[in-house]
ROMIVEX-75175 format. One line per 10 residues: number of its first residue (from 1); their letters; for each residue x, y, z of C-alpha. Coordinates in steps of 0.5 Angstrom, whole numbers. Example, Ala and Ser with C-alpha at 12.3 -4.5 7.8 and 13.67 -1.06 7.14 Angstrom:
<atoms>
1) as) 25 -9 16 | 27 -2 14
</atoms>
This chain:
<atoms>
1) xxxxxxxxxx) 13 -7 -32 | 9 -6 -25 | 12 1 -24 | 9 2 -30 | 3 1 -27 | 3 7 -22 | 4 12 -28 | -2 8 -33 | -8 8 -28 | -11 15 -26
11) xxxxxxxxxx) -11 11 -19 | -5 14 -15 | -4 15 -9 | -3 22 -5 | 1 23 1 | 1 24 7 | -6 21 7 | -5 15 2 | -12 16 -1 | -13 16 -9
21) xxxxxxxxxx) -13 22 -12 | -18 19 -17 | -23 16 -12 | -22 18 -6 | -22 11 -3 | -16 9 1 | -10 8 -3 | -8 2 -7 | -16 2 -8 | -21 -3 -10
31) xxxxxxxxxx) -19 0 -17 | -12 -1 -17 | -12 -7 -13 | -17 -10 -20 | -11 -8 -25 | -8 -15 -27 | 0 -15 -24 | 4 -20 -23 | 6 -21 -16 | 13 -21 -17
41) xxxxxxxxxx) 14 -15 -21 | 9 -12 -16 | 13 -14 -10 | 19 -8 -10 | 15 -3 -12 | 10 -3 -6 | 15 -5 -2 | 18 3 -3 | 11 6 -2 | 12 3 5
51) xxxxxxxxxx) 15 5 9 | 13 12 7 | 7 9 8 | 7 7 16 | 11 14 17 | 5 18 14 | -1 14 16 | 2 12 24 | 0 16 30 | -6 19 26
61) xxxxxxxxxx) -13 21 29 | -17 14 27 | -11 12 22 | -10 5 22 | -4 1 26 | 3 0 22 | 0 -9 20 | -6 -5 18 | -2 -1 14 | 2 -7 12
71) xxxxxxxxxx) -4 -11 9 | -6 -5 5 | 0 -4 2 | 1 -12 1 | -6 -15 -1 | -3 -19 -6 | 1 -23 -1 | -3 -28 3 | 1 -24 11 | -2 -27 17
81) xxxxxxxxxx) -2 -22 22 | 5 -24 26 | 8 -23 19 | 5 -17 18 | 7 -13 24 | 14 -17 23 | 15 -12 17 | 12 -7 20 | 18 -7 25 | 23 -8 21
91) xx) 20 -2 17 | 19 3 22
</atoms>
């Protein structure tokens, strides 16, 4: 269902830099974050981008922070930002 989404959208995004091949925006961008998911069917399909995610995007020149990354990638769940370096540790 969720993984579906990643296939029906032309918002997809592309790596090493993780901004949407359509719009160019930090991916998952405001286009994709507006197509209606459920939460919990979305949760296992960005969690496998994620790690992923923070190694591509950590330690680049004015890239964002493994949390940052987190938050991105998770906007969906309401993450202070303890609990989104905590993920990014077990993640890294």
């Amino acid at each position: 269902m969720a993984a579906g989404v990643l296939t029906a959208t032309a918002h997809v995004g592309h790596r090493p830099a993780w901004d949407c091949g359509r719009c160019g925006e930090p991916w998952p961008c405001p286009a994709f974050r507006a197509i209606r998911v459920d939460s919990a069917a979305l949760l296992p399909v960005m969690s496998s981008l994620l790690g992923g995610a923070i190694r591509d995007l950590r330690g680049r020149p004015e890239g964002p922070e493994p949390p940052e990354i987190v938050r991105r990638f998770l906007w969906f769940l309401p993450l202070t930002g303890e609990e989104a370096r905590a993920v990014a540790r077990r993640l890294r």
